[in-house]
N, C-alpha and C positions, 0 to 999 in steps of 0.2 A: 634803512636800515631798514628797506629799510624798515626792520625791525631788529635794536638790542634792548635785551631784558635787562634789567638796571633793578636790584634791590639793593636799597639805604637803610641806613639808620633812623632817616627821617619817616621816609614809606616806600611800602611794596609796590612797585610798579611796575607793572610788561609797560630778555637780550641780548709717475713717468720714470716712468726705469733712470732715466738720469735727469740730473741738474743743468741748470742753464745760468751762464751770467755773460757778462757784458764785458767785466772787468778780468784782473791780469789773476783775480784769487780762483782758487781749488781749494774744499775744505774736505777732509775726509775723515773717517772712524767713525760714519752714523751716528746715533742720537747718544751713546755714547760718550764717543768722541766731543761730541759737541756739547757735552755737561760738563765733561773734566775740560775743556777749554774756557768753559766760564768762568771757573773757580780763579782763572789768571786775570781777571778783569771784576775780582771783586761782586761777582753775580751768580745766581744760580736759576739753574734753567730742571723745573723740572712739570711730570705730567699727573693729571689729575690718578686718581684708583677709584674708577667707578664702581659704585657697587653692582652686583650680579642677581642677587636676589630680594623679594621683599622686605623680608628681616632683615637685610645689612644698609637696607635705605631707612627703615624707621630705624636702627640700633644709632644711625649715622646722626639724625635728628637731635635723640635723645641723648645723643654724649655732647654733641655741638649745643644745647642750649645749657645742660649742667655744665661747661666749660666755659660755656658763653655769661651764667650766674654767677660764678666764681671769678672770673675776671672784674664783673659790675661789683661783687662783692668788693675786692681787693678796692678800688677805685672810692667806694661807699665806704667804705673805714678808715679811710684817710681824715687826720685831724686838718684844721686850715695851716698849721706850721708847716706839714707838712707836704701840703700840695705843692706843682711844680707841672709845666707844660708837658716832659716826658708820664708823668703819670697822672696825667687826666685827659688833656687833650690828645698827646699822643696814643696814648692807650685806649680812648673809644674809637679810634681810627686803626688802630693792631686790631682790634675785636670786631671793626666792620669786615675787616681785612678777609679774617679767620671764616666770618661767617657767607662772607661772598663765595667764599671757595666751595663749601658747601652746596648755596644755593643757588649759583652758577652752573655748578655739575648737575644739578637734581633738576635746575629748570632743561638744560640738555636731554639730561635722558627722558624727560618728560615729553618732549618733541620729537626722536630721533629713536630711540626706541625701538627696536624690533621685536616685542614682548611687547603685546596688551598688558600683564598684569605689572611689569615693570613702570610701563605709563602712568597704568593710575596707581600704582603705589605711591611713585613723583608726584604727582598729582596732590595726594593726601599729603603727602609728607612737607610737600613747600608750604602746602595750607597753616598746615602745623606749626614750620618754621616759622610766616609771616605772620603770624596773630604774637608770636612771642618777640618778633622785633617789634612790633607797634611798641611793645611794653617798653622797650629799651629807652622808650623817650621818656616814659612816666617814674624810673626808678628815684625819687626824692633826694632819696642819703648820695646817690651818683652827681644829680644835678644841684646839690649843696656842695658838693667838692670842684666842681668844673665854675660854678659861681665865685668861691670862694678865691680861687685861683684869677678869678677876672678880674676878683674885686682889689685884687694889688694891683690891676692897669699894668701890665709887666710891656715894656718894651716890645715886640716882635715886630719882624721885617717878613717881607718877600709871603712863602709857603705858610709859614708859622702863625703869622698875624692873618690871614687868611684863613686860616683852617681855625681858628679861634675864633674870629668873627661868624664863620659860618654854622661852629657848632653851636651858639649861643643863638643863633635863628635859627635853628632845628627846633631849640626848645621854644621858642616862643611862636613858632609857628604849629608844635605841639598842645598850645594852650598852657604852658608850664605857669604862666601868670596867672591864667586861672582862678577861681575858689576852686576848692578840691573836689565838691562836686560838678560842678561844672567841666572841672578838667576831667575826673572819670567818663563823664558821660564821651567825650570827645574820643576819649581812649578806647569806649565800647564800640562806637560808631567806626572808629578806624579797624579795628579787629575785623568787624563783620564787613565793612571795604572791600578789605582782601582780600578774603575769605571768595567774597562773589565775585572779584575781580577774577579772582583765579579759574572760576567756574564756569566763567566766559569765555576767557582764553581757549582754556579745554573744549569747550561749546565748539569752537571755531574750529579747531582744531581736527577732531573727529567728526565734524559734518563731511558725509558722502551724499552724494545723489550720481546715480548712472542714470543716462536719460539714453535710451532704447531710438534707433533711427534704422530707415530703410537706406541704401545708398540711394535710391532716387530724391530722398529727402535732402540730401547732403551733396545735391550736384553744386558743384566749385568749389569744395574743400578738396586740396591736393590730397593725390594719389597717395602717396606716401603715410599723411596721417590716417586715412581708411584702412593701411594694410595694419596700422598699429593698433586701432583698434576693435579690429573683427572681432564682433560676438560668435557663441555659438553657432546661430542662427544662421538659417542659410543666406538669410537677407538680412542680417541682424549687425547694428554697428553701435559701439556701443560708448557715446560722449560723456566724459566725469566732469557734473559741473564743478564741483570743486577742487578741480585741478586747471590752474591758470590760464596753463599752456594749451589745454584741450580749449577751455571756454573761446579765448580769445582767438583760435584756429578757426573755430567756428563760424565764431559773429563776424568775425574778418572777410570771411572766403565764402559760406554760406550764402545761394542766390534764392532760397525760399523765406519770405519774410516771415512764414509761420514757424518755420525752425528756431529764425535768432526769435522771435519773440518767446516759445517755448521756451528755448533753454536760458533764456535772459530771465524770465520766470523762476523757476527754477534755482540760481542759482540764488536770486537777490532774496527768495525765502529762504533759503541755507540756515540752518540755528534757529527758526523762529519761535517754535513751537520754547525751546529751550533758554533762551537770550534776551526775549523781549521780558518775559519779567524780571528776569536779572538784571536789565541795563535800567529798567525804570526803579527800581530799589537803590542801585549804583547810584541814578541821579542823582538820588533824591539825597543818599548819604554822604553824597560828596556836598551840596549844600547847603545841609544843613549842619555839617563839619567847621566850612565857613563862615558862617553865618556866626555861629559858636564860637571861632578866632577871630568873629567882628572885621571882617568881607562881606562886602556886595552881592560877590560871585564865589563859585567855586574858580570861574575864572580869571579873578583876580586876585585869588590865591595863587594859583598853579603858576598865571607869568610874573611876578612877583618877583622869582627868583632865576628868570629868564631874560635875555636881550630885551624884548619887549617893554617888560616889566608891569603891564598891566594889558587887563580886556579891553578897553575903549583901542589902544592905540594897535593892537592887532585887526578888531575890526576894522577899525579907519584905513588900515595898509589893506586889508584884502576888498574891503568895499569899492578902495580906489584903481586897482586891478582891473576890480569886476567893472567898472564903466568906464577904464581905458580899452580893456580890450572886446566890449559890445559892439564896435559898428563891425571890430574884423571877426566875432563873434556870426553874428546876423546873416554877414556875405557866403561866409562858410558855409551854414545851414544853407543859404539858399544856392550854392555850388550844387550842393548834397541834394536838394531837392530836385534841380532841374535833369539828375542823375536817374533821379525815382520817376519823374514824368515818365521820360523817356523808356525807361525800361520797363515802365507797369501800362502806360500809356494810359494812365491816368493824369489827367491836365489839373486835378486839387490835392495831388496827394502830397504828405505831408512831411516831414522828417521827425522820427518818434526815437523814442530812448535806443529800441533794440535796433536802430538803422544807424546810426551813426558811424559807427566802427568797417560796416561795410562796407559804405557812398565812402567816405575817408578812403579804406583802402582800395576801391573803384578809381574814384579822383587819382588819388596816384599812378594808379597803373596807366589810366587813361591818359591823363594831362600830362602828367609827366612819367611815362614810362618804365614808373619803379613796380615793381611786383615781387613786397617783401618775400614773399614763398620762394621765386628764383633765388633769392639772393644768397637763401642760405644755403648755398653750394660751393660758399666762399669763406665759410665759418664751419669746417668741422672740430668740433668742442676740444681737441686736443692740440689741433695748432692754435688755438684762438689762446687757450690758454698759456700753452709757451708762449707764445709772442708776446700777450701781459707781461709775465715773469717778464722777459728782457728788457721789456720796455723800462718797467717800478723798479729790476735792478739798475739799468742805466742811470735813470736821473735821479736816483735814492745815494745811490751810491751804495746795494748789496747785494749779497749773494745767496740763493734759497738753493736748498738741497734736502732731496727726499730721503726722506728717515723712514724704518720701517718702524709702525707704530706698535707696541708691545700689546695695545687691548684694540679690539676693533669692534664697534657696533653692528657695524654692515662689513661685509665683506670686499667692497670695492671704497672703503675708506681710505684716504691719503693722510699723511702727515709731511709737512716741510720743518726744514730747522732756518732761521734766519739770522743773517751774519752781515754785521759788516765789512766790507771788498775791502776794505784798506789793511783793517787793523785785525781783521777775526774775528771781533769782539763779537758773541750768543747776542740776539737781539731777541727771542724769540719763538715760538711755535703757533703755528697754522695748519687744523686740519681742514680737510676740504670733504665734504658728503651732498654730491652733488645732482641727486637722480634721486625720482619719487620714489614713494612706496605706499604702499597701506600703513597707515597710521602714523605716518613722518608731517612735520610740519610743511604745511603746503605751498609755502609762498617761497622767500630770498630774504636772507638775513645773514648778519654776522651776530653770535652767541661771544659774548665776551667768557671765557672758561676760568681764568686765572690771572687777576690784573696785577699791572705794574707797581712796587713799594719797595722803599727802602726799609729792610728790616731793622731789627731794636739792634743785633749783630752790625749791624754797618752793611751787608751784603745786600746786592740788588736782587729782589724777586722780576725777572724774567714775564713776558705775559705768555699768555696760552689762547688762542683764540679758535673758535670754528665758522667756517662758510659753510651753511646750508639754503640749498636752493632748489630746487626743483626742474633742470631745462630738460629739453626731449632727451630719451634714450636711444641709445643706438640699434639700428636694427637689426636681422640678418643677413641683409645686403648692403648696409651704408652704414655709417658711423654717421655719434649723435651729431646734427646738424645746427647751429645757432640761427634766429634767427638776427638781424642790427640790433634789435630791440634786448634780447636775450646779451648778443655781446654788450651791450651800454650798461646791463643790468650787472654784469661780471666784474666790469671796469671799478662800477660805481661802491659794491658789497667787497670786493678788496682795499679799496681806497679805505673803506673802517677796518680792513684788518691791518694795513699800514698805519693808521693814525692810531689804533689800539696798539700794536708790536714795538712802535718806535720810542714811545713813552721816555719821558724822562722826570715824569713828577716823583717827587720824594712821596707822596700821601697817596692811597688807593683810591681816596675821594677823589682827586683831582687824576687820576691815570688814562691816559689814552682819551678815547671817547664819554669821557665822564667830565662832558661839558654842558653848558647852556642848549637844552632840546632843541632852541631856534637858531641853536648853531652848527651842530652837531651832524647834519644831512652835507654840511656847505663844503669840507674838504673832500669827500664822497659825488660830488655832484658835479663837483670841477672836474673832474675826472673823466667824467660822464663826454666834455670837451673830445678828447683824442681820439673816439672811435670815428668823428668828425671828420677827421682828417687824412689826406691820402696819404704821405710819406707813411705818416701811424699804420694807414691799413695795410699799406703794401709789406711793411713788415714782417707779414703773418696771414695776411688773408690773400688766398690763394682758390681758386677750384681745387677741390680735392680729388674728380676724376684728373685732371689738368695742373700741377702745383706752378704750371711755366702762365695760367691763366691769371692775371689782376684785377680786382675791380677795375672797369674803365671808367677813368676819369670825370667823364659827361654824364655815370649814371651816379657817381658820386657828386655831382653838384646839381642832377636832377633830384636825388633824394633828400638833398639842402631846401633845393627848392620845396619839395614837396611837405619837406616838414615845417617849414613857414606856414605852407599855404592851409595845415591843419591845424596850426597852432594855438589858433584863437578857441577852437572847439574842445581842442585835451587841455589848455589851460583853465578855463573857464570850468570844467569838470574838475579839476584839482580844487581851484578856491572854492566850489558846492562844497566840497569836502569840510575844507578850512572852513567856513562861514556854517555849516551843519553843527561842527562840532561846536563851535563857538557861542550858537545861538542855544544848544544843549543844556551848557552851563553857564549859562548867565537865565535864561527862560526857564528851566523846568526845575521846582521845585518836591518836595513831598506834598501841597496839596496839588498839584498839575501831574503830578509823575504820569499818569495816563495819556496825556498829550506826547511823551517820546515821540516815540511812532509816528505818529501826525507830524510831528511838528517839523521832525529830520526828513521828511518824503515832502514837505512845501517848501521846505530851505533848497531841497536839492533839486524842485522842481522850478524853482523859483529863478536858480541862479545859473543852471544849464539845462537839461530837456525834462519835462513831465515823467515823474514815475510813474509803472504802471500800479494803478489800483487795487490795492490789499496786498500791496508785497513789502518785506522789511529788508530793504537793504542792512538796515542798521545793524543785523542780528549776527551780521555775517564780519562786521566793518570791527577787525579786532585791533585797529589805531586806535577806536573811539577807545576801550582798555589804556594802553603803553600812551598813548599820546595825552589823554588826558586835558582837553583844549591847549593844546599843544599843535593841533595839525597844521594850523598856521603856519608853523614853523618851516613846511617845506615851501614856501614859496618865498616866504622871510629869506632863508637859507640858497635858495634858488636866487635871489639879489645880489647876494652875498657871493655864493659863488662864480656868478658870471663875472663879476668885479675881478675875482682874484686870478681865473681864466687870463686877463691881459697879460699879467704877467709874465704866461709862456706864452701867448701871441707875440708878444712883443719882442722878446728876447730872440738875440741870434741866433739860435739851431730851436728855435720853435718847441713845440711840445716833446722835445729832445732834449730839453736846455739841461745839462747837469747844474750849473749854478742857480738858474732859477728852483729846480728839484731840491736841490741841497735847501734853499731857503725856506721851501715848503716844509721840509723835513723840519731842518731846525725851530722855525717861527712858530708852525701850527703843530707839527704833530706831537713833536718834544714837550713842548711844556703842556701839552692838555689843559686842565681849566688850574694850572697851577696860578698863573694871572688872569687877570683879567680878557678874554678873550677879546676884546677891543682893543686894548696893546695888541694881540699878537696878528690882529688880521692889520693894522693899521702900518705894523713894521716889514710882513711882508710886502703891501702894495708901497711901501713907501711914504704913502698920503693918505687923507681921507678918503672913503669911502665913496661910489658912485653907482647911481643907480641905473644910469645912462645904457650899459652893457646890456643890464636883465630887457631893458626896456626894448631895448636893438633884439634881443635873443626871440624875444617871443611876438616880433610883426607891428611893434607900436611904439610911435612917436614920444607919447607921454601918456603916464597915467592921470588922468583928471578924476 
């Protein structure tokens, strides 16, 4: 994800001309069409009304929290006769409902946006939103009625008992037990939370830097990315660290080591000036939050209500990682090193943060003959994506057809409608905005828009989802280009639009991807599997001078190989991450807060290569936000998923398999976190759980 913006009840936190199916279904009447067909299946499909100007984003606010008062009212004057699960528990879940729709839409156009003053108007206005949901925990006379109602101990089953349970640890983990001042003070601390949280995000978000280069500076970056970003200048070329795609072309393909270490510079200050006192205020309020709800940590708050369930046992998972995979760690660097002898002919030189990426992709080309830059002549963006589609309609069992979208933010905006192949049945909408811009969010995510619930009417609310991503643009002689990495990225940010689209939780709380954070990567990551695979590629990936051209075989199991043979180095960089954030919130307090900074550049230097000196990665790292000692979670999720991988390995038409598909459908994505997501990963595989896969996936025996 992988970033989705997710606000609760409980807290704010940062998320083709024609159709293609597999199956025997044709749906038509455009979007239309495909609303009045809902209606036959008890559902309703429909699309957010963004608003267009300042005033109708603050008007938006202030009707939605007077509507949003009035509902808590109605709730708060209920006597204990007359309380009942449809009007307490039901009804603060209609009223999260009401308000995600809201702050879904507003965190969108806060991202996406082609209007600076739109942005930050978003901007203001979620702030707004989020300091009046903190209150929704503290309303008294609300949480006298939803008490009162427990306090009859009523029967519930399945969703019900569930969603009971969880709303009753909303409040206690609000401090609802509290003395009253005590619980103010908690309420104050969480307002101002969000408030900064938000401000970070934005931080991240609007950070630019163009970093100015000769072409001679830039010898071994392909051709191709130099014609895209010619500056004026007659020699003038011109790198945006903050944009992924440029960075990563760079430090890749760049044979000056003064280059990647400049613009590795460069990028890991991004935000700093703006973010490092924000994150250290963050810390500091996040535990002494906890401290206040009588936790250790803020991170043993956070996993709490996570797989995990606490900080000790997330560390111990990632610590154990980290010195299974140290010797294949160690050999790597020293691959990479004997790469830099030779080429600097320097017989001590060393392997530093800004070379890794390079010697990696050196190593490959060398040892084994992959040369990602080639490859992407095999991935132009528009067959890559057909070929998805057919793929998630074949073993989903549906059928996606492009709808023209009534508002468009950007101009080369898509909308699909999603349907099930059998039956017809609306499952759905998915926009796709897929190409940077000034002032668009810089990274890959899926934006939940409009989540899945059964209304108070009986009728199914439909989701609404968007893909935002960033890959190359097309140019004027080629169409945009993927790189493997970019297609995996594609694979993996629909995989959340499927598990948010398929939904079949009765409750918004529990819809789609509104599950366990250390789970919540692991249907998304499976996925990540089939770009793996030859049948999968030959599907779809073609040379686009040549469509009669396939991947050849040997460089698809050279590039297996080669991403073993680097695996120890980008994994070990993943758990820096996980073990950064983790040591964040558990070590830094309000009197340390100053230590941030220090402390995330020794965790990260500690656990894969030395940061350079006086730079803040941290400011830039907008997980440490939405993730919240949560980063753990993707390599948790990363175990998890390899696990469920066998499934279509093993099966007779392989990553093909519609019955295995159908199971994925029905077990993980349908019920969302309406159970226990232990149940549902356990009845897909069958069995218990093995960690045997992840351990196979990433070049090691066993973790010790």
């Amino acid at each position: 994800m992988h970033r989705i913006i997710l606000l609760s009840l409980a807290m704010a936190s940062l998320l083709t001309a024609c159709s293609t199916t597999t199956g025997p279904a044709r749906f038509t009447g455009g979007l239309k069409g495909f609303q009045e067909r809902a209606s036959r299946f008890d559902s309703i499909v429909s699309l957010p009304t963004f608003e267009t100007t300042t005033d109708e984003i603050f008007a938006t606010v202030t009707n939605t929290i007077v509507a949003g008062d009035a509902a808590l009212d109605r709730i708060g004057q209920l006597q204990p006769r007359q309380v009942n699960f449809r009007n307490t528990i039901g009804a603060l879940d209609d009223l999260g409902f009401q308000v995600l729709l809201v702050a879904n839409r507003l965190s969108l156009m806060e991202q996406t946006s082609t209007n600076a003053a739109i942005r930050e108007a978003a901007t203001a206005a979620i702030k707004t939103l989020e300091e009046w949901m903190v209150g929704l925990d503290y309303r008294e006379d609300v949480y006298r009625a939803v008490k009162a109602y427990a306090d009859r101990k009523p029967r519930l089953r399945g969703e019900d008992a569930k969603l009971l349970f969880e709303t009753l640890r909303d409040y206690r983990r609000a401090g609802l037990d509290l003395p009253k001042a005590e619980r103010d003070e908690v309420e104050r601390m969480r307002k101002e939370l969000a408030a900064l949280s938000t401000d970070f995000q934005n931080n991240v978000t609007k950070a630019t830097k163009a970093v100015k280069f000769t072409r001679a500076e830039l010898d071994g970056v392909p051709e191709s990315f130099l014609e895209q970003i010619k500056g004026e200048g007659e020699d003038e070329y011109i790198v945006m660290a903050n944009i992924t795609w440029h960075y990563i072309t760079v430090m890749e393909n760049a044979k000056s080591e003064e280059v990647r270490k400049r613009l590795l510079i460069e990028r890991d200050n991004l935000a700093r000036e703006e973010n490092i006192p924000l994150i250290e205020k963050i810390l500091a309020l996040r535990d002494n939050i906890a401290k206040k709800l009588g936790y250790k940590s803020w991170a043993d708050y956070a996993t709490e209500v996570k797989m995990v369930k606490n900080a000790a046992t997330a560390i111990e998972f990632l610590e154990k990682l980290k010195a299974g995979l140290e010797p294949k760690f160690r050999a790597e660097l020293e691959e990479y090193r004997k790469l830099k002898v030779r080429e600097t002919g320097d017989p001590n030189a060393q392997i530093h943060i800004w070379d890794w990426r390079y010697y990696s992709n050196l190593l490959k080309k060398e040892k084994y003959n992959v040369d990602a830059e080639e490859l992407r002549v095999y991935f132009p963006y528009e067959a890559v994506l057909e070929g998805m589609f057919a793929i998630y309609q074949k073993i989903f069992g549906l059928h996606f057809e492009r709808v023209e979208a009534p508002y468009k933010w950007v101009d080369d905006l898509e909308l699909y409608a999603v349907s099930d192949a059998k039956t017809g049945e609306p499952l759905g909408l998915f926009y796709l905005d897929m190409f940077p811009r000034e002032g668009k969010y810089n990274h890959f995510a899926q934006f939940g828009v409009i989540d899945g619930k059964r209304l108070g009417n009986g009728l199914y609310q439909r989701p609404v989802v968007a893909l935002v991503c960033n890959f190359p643009p097309k140019s004027a002689d080629r169409p945009s280009l993927l790189s493997h990495n970019d297609v995996t990225t594609l694979f993996h940010e629909f995989g959340h639009a499927m598990h948010s689209i398929l939904t079949r939780a009765k409750y918004s709380r529990f819809s789609g991807t509104s599950v366990p954070r250390d789970f919540v990567e692991a249907p998304s990551q499976m996925l990540e599997n089939w770009v793996w695979d030859k049948t999968v590629l030959d599907s779809f990936a073609a040379d686009y001078r040549d469509p009669s051209k396939k991947i050849p075989a040997e460089i698809l199991e050279k590039l297996k190989e080669a991403r073993l043979a680097t695996e120890g180095t980008r994994y070990r960089r993943q758990l820096s991450f996980g073990l950064m954030d983790l040591a964040l919130h558990t070590r830094i307090t309000s009197d340390n807060a100053g230590r941030a900074l220090p402390l995330s550049n020794e965790v990260l230097s500690d656990v894969f290569l030395p940061m350079v000196p006086d730079t803040a990665f941290l400011a830039y790292f907008g997980h440490i936000i939405g993730y919240s000692a949560g980063y753990y979670g993707y390599a948790w999720a990363d175990a998890i998923s390899a696990d469920m991988a066998t499934v279509f390995e093993n099966a007779p038409n392989g990553f093909f398999d519609e019955k295995a598909g159908m199971k994925l459908r029905r077990e993980i994505y349908e019920p969302g976190d309406s159970r226990d997501v232990n149940i549902s990963i356990q009845r897909f595989l069958g069995r218990e759980r093995s960690l045997e896969p992840f351990l196979k996936q990433i070049g090691i025996g066993e973790a010790k």
